[in-house]
N, C-alpha and C positions, 0 to 999 in steps of 0.2 A: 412177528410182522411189524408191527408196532414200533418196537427197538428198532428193525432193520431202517424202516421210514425214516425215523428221527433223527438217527446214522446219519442216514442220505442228505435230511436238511441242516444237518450240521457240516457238514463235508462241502456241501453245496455253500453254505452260510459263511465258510472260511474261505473256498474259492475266490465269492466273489467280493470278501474283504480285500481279498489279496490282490484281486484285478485292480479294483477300486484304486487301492495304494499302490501298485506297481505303475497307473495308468497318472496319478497326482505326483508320483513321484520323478516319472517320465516327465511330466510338464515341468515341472520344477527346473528340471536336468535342463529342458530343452530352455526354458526362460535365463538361466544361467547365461547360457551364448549370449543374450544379449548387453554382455560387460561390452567396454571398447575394446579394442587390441591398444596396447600402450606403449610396447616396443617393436622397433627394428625398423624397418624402412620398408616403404610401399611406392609404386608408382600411379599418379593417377593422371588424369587430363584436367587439366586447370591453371595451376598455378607455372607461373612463368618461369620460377627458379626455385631454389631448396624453401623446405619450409618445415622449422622446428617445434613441435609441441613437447615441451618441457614439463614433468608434473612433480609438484613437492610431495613431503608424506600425508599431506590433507588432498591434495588431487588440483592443488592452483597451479592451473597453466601458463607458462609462460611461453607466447608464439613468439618464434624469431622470424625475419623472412627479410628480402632483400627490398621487396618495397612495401608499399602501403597496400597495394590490392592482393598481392601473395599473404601478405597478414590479416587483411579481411578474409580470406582462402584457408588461411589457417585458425583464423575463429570460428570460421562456421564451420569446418570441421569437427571443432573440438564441444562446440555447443551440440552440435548436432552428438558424437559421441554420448555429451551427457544430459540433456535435458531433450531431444528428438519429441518424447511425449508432450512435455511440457509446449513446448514451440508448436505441433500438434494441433495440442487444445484450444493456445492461444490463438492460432488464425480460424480453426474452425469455428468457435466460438465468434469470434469479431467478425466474421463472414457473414454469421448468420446462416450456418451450414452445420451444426449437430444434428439435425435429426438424420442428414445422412447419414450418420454413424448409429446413433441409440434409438430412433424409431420418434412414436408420437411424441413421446417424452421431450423429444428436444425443440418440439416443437415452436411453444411460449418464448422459450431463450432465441431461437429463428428469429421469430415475430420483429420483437424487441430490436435485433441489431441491425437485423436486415432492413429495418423500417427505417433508423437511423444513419442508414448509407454510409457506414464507417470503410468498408470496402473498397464503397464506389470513391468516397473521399481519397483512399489511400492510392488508388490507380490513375485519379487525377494529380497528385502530389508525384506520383514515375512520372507523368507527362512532361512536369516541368525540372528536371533535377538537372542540375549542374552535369556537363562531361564527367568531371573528375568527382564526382560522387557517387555518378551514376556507376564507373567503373568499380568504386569499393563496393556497393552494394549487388552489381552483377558476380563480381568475384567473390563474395560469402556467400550468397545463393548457389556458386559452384562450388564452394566447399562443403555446404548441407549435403547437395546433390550428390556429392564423390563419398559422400558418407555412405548414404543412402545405397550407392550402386554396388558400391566394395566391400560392405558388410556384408557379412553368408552367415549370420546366423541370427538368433531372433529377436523382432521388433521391442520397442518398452512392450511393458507387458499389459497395459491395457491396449492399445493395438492388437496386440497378438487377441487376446480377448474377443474383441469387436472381431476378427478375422478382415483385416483393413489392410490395406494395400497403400501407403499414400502417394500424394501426386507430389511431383516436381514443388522444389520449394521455388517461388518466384519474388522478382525484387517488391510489389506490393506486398508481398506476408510481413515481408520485415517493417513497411512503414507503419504496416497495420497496425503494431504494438503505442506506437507515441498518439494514434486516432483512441485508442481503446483506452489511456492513460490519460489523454485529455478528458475523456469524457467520463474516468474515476474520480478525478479530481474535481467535475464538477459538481459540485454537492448542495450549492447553495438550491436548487428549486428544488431537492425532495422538504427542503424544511420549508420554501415558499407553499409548496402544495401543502405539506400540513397544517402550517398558519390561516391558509386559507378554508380547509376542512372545519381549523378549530372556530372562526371566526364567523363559523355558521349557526354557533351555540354559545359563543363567548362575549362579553363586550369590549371595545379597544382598549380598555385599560386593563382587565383580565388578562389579555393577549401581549401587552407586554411586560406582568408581570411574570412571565413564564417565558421572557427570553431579555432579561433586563440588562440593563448599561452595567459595564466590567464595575465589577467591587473595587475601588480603590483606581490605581495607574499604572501606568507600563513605567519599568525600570527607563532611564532616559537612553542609554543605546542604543533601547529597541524600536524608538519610534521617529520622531521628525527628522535625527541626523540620518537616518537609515531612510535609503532610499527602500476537510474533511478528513478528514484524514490530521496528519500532526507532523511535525517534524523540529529537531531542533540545529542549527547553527552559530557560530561565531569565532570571529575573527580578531586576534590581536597584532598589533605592530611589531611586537618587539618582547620577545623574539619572533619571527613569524610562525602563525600557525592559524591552521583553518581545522575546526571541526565542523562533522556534519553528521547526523543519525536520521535518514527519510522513517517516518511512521506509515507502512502500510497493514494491509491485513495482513497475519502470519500463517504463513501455508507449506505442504510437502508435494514439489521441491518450492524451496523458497523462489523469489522473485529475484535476486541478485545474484550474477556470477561473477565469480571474482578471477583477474585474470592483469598480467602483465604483459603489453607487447612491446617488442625491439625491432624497429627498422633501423638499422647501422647504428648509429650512436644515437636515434631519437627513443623515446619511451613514453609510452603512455602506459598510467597504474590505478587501477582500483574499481567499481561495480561496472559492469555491463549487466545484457539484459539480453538473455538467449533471443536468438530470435533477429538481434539488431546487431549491425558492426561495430559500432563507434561505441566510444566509453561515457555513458550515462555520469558518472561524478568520478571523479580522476584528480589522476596530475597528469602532465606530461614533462618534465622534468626543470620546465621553468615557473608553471603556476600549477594553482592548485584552483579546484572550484564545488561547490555543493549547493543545493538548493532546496527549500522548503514550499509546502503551497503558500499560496499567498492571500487562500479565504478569503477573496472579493467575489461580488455581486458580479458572477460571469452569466446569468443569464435569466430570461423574465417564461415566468409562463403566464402566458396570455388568453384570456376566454374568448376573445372572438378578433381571431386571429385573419388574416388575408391571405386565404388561400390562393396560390399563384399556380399550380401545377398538380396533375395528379401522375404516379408509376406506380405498376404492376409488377411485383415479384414473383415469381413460383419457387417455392420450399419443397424442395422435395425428401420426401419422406421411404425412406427403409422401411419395407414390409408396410408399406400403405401408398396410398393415394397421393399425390401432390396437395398442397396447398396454394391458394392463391391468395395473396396479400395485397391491398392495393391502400398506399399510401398518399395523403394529401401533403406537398410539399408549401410550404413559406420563403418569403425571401432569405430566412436564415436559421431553421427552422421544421421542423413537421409535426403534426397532430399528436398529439401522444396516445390518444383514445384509439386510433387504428391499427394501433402497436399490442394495444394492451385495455382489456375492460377495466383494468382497476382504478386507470386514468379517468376523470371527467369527460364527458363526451363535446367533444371539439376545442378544448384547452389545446394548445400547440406548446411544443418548448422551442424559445430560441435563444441562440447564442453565437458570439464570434468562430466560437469551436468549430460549425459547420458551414462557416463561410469557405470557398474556394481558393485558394493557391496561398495553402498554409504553408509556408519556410520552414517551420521550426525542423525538420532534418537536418538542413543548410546550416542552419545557424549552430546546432550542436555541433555539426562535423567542424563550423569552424573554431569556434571555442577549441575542437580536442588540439584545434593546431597554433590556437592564439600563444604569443610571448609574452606581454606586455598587459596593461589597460586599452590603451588604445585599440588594440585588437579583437580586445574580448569585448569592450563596449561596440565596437561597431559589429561583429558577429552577432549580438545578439538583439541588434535592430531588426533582426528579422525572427526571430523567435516569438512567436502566434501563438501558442496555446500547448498544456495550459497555462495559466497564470501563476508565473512560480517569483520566488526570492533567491534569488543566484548571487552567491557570495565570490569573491575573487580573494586570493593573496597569491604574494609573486615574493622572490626570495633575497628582492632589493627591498623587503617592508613593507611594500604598497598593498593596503587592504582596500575591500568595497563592495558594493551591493547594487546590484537593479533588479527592477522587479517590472521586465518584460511580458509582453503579449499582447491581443487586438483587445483593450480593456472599452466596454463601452462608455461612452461620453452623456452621460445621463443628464439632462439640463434638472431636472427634480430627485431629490433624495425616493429611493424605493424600495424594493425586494422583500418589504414585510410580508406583502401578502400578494397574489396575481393580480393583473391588471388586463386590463380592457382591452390596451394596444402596447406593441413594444415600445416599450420609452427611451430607444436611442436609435440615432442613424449612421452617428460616424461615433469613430477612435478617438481616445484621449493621446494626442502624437508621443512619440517612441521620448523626444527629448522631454518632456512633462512627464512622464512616468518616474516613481518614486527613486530615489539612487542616490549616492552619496561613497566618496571618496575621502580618503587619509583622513576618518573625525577625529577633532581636537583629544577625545578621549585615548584616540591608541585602539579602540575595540568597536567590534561591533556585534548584535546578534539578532536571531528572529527566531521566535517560536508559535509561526501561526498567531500571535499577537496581532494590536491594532497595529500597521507599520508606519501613517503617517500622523502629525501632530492635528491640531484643530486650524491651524493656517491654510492646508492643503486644498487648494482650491477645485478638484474633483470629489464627487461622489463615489466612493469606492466598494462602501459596501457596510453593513451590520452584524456579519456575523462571524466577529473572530473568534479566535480561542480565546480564553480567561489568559492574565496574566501571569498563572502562577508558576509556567516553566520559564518564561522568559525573566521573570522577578529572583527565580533559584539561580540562574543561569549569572544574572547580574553580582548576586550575592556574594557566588561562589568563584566569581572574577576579581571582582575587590578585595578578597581576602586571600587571590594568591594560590588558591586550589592545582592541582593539577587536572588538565585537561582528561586523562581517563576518568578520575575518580568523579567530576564532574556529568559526565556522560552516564556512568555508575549511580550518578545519586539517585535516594529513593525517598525522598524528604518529602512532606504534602503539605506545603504550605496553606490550602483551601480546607484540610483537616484544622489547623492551629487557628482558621479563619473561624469555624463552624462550632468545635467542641464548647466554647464556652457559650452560646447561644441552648446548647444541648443538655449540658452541664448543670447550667441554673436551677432548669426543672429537675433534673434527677442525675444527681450523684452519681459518679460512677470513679471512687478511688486510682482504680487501673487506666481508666482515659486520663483522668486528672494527672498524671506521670507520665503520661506517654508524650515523647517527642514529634511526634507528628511522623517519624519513618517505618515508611512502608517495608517493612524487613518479612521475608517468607517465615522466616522461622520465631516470629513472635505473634500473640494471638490478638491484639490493640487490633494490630489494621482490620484483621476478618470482624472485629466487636464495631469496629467504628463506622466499617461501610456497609455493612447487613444493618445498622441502624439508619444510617441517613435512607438506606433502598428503602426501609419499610416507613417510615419518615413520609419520603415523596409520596409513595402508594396513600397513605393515611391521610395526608395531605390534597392531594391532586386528584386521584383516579375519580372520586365522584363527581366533580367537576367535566372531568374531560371523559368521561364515560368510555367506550369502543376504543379513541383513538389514544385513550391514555398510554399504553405500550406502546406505540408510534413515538409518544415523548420522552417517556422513561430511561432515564439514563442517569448517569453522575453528573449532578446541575448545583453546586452547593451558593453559586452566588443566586439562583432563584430560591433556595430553600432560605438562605439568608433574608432575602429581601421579603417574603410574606415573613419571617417570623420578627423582622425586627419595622417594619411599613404597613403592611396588608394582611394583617389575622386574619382577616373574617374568611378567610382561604381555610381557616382553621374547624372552622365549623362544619360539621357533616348535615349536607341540606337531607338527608335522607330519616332524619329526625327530630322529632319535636324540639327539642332542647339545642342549646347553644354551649357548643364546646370550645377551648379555647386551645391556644398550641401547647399550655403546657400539658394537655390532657391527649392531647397527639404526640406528644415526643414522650410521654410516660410509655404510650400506648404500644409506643414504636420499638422501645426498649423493649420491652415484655414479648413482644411476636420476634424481635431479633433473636433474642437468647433461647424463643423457646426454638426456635428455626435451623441456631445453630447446633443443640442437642440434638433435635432430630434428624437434623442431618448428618451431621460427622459423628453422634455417639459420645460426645465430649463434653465438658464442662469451658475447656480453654483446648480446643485443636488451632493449630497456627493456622496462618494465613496461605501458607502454599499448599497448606490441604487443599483449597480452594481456589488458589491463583495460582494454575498452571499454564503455561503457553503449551498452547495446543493448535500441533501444525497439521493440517488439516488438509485432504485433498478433494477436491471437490465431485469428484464422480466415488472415489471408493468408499469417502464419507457416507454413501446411501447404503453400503450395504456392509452389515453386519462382519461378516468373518473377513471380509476384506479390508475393514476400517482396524481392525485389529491388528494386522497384517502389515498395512501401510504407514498408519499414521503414529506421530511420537509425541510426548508431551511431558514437562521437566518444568516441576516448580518454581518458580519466580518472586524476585519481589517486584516493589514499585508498584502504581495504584495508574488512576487514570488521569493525574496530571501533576504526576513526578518527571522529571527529567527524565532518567529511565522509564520511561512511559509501558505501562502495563494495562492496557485498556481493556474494557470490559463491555459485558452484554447483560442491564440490567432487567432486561425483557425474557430473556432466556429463564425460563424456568427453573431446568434441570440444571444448568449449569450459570447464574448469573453470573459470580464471580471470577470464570476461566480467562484467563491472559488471549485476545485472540487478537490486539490490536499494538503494535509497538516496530520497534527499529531493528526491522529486517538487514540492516546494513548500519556501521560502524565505523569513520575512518578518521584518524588524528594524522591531518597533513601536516608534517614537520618543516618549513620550506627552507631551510640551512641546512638541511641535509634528506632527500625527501626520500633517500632508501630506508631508512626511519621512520617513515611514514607507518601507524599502524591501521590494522584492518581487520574486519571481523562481517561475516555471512550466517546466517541460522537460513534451517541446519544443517544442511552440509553443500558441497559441489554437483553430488550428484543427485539425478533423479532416479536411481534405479536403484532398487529398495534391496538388490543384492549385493549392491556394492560398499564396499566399507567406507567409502566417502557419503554416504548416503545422510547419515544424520549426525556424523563425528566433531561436528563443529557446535551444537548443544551446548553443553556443558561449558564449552570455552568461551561463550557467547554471553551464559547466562551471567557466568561469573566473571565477566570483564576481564577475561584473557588474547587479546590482540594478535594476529599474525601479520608478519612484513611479507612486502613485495619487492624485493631489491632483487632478484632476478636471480641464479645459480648457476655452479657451474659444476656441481656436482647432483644434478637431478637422480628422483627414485627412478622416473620412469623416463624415456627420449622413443620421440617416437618422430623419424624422418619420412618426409613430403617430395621424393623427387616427380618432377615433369615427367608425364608420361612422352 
């Protein structure tokens, strides 16, 4: 009887393995369906006339079509094809509308953006848009839409997930994405709010030696002649050529798509950005253009602010109750404390960003169609936010730079810490903003550096990047370099700055030889910068107590500045005796090495043991078997202020050293010939993790392998668009 039972539970036990896997297996199959269809021709309602989606063997689309709005029709087709999820996330998110999707959980990230009326911003920005904009942006919203209807089989696969049905894509989702980018890019008030935390427990000179004046100067290209994130840039005369690499966070699917359109003999080439028509950094066959942030002082958080307005939102929540949110608005501006408890209570943040009848769409779309300077300088008189460094070259030579948006006109220097009241009322005008045409040099560049000299008669701001990519950049112009291997480099200048300060105290043979490059496959850089990390901690954390991991990061000109100015940083107040730095960088070495054995198991493991770019998707990242599933990650070199920019998270425990910050996008605009032009996206085209475009662009990315856009005529894939 016993046997017979057991029998039974094993019989039963296999059954329902078999269910299990037959019922995972079925999902799988059915998740499948959700590839695009890539050949043969369809009829839809939309577009006016034919319309070509062209795909190479990495999945780069190139739309043909007869005009501009049948090509907006055939990108949002093709975005939609492959990024749907992604384009998804991003309005739901900028809405302020997850939790309708994932329940309470989404609630806090609601809070937050709904409070910020990124939305309501973007459907005030439809109100005012140009006829002929307004048509290209109507006609990709039809081509999402014709995706959406003529697809019969299954949604991305978190959708499918969530069991989500979505709604109409409309023309604000798409402005949504440049609301949501302005307000990434502005970064200066989380470090204003923490100066102000710090400076609850610090005194003013404490406080700036822990965010001190650049070591050293900016290479001369990069500042007077030139008119959060990172980015690098530059431009020479002769021959002509514009590079540009934008630095954002590194994710799956990345943030850039890359794609080629043809209206008759016009072209535009290079990053878009699902979601949106127009081409984000390009050429169109007569200029080329790229941009960097521009790290100025875009906005004050203020303690007691003038409230002018209050609104009520309801969040509504899946599988619960509604929420009601009620926001106090400012002249330019909201509370952040109603947004969020972690905020001070009644601190407001404001900024130009959420001032009213922001252009900056206008002004891209007209840049994608500018010829000349003349055109591109006055297009970008209306470019509002956020505050970028827009490079120009055209293919008679002419190189240049403005660095547009609504900048405030601060009559006193500020942003160290919050203040009282906001300290501007108007704009520094479009013609005073920084810019600069044909320098005597022949070149020009920016990298998040200081951009203008000490002449420059506005207050711009205190918080740029160090100069040490802009200094490599310079370096490796003057000597003639070529333009990839540049973008390539993995050199750390800010290392060759710090080691001999490190050195003095304690020997370390293997530093003492090493060149300062951050190569994966050598072990210097992992010894170098698990030394300076435990360095800062030894140095810093007792001081800043709580908020120390707030500050934490790769800072080598402040670690510079207490070890060779302000010791007494050096000393641990938490006991009797007085310690000095050499007794913290012995200290620091000893917790490095023993940190690095215990954790890799090594004596010398290389650096990309530990410096992986890690593309990361932000809902599957929460869950275990799905994070294994979705996300990819390929060791790298470059450090956090290499040219090859390889940024890092030194707050991160588990993982300090992982790649999670650098240049998502890659393009060597050739302008003598600009089908030569190279380009390069991490990781791949697609968003859909069953597709072979999905992360095939990796490898080509890491190791500085380029792909052209010059259009084909022998495509893998043709997939025609007639009028229904």
């Amino acid at each position: 009887m016993t046997r017979r039972l057991l029998r039974y539970c094993v019989i039963g036990l296999a059954a329902g393995v078999m269910v299990l896997a037959a019922g995972i297996g079925g999902g799988l199959l059915w998740l499948r369906t959700s590839l695009p269809q890539l050949d043969g021709q369809v009829s839809l309602q939309g577009p006016g006339g034919r319309v070509e989606i062209l795909r190479d063997a990495h999945g780069v689309v190139t739309v043909r079509a007869g005009t501009r709005a049948d090509a907006a029709f055939g990108l949002g087709f093709a975005h939609a094809q492959d990024r749907f999820g992604q384009m998804e996330m991003m309005r739901r998110t900028g809405a302020g509308r997850m939790a309708e999707l994932v329940g309470a959980s989404g609630v806090p990230l609601d809070r937050f953006f709904r409070g910020l009326g990124l939305h309501r911003q973007a459907r005030e920005q439809e109100r005012t848009l140009s006829p002929r904009l307004r048509a290209e942006l109507e006609a990709y919203a039809a081509g999402v839409n014709a995706w959406r209807t003529s697809h019969d089989g299954a949604l991305p696969w978190l959708l499918e997930l969530l069991l989500y049905d979505p709604e109409p894509w409309q023309v604000a989702d798409s402005l949504l994405w440049g609301r949501m980018m302005a307000l990434q890019l502005l970064g200066n008030w989380r470090t204003e709010l923490l100066r102000g935390r710090l400076a609850e427990q610090l005194s003013p000179e404490q406080l700036e030696d822990l965010w001190p004046e650049d070591v050293g100067g900016d290479p001369p290209d990069a500042v007077a002649p030139v008119g959060t994130g990172g980015s690098n840039l530059w431009a020479v005369r002769s021959p002509p050529v514009l590079a540009n690499d934008p630095h954002l966070g590194l994710s799956i699917p990345g943030i850039w798509y890359l794609a080629r359109i043809e209206v008759g003999a016009d072209v535009l080439a290079g990053a878009t950005a699902p979601g949106v028509p127009m081409m984000v950094l390009g050429h169109n066959g007569a200029i080329a253009w790229g941009m960097t942030n521009a790290a100025t002082d875009m906005a004050d958080l203020v303690r007691e602010p003038e409230v002018l307005s209050t609104r009520t939102e309801t969040i509504n929540v899946r599988w619960g109750e509604p929420e009601t949110l009620v926001v106090r608005e400012t002249a330019s501006g909201v509370v952040l404390s109603d947004l969020s408890d972690r905020y001070p209570e009644g601190w407001s943040l404001e900024s130009p960003i959420f001032l009213g009848n922001d252009r900056t769409v206008e002004a891209l779309a007209q840049v994608n169609r500018a010829t000349s300077w003349a055109g591109f300088e006055a297009a970008l008189a209306s470019f509002h936010s956020p505050h970028q460094n827009v490079a120009y070259a055209d293919r008679h030579g002419r190189i240049g730079m403005i660095s547009p948006a609504r900048v405030p006109l601060r009559e006193q220097p500020g942003g160290l810490v919050p203040s009282a009241r906001r300290s501007w009322e108007r704009m520094i005008p479009y013609d005073e903003l920084p810019r600069v045409v044909d320098p005597p040099s022949g070149r020009l560049l920016n990298a998040n550096n200081r951009m203008v000299g000490p002449d420059y008669p506005y207050f711009l701001g205190r918080d740029w990047r160090p100069p040490w990519r802009a200094r490599r950049i310079a370096m490796l112009l003057a000597k003639g370099a070529d333009h990839r291997s540049i973008q390539m480099d993995s050199v750390s200048l800010s290392a060759r700055m710090v080691l001999p300060h490190l050195l003095g105290a304690a020997p370390v043979p293997e530093l003492a030889a090493w060149d300062g490059t951050m190569d994966r496959d050598r072990h210097e850089p992992l010894l170098y910068i698990t030394w300076v990390r435990e360095l800062l901690r030894g140095i810093f954390a007792d001081e800043l107590g709580p908020r120390f991991s707030s500050w934490w990061r790769y800072r080598p000109q402040a670690l510079v500045h207490v070890l060779t100015r302000r010791p007494e940083w050096c000393d641990v107040i938490s006991t009797p005796g007085i310690e000095n730095c050499e007794d913290r960088i012995r200290d620091a070495l000893a917790r490095a090495r023993s940190m690095i054995g215990d954790r890799y198991g090594s004596d010398r493991p290389v650096w990309g043991k530990a410096h992986a770019a890690r593309f990361s998707h932000p809902f599957a990242g929460r869950i275990p078997l799905l994070r294994s599933m979705i996300e990819r990650e390929i060791p790298t070199d470059g450090g956090p202020d290499t040219v090859n920019r390889g940024g890092v998270r030194f707050s991160d425990e588990a993982h300090p050293f992982r790649h999670v910050h650098g240049a998502g996008y890659r393009a060597i605009y050739t302008l003598d010939d600009l089908d030569r032009s190279e380009f390069i996206v991490t990781p791949g085209q697609s968003g859909n993790p069953f597709s072979r475009w999905y992360a095939d662009l990796m490898t080509r990315w890491r190791d500085g392998d380029p792909l052209v856009l010059a259009g084909t005529t022998a495509p893998i894939h043709r997939l025609v668009i007639e009028p229904e």
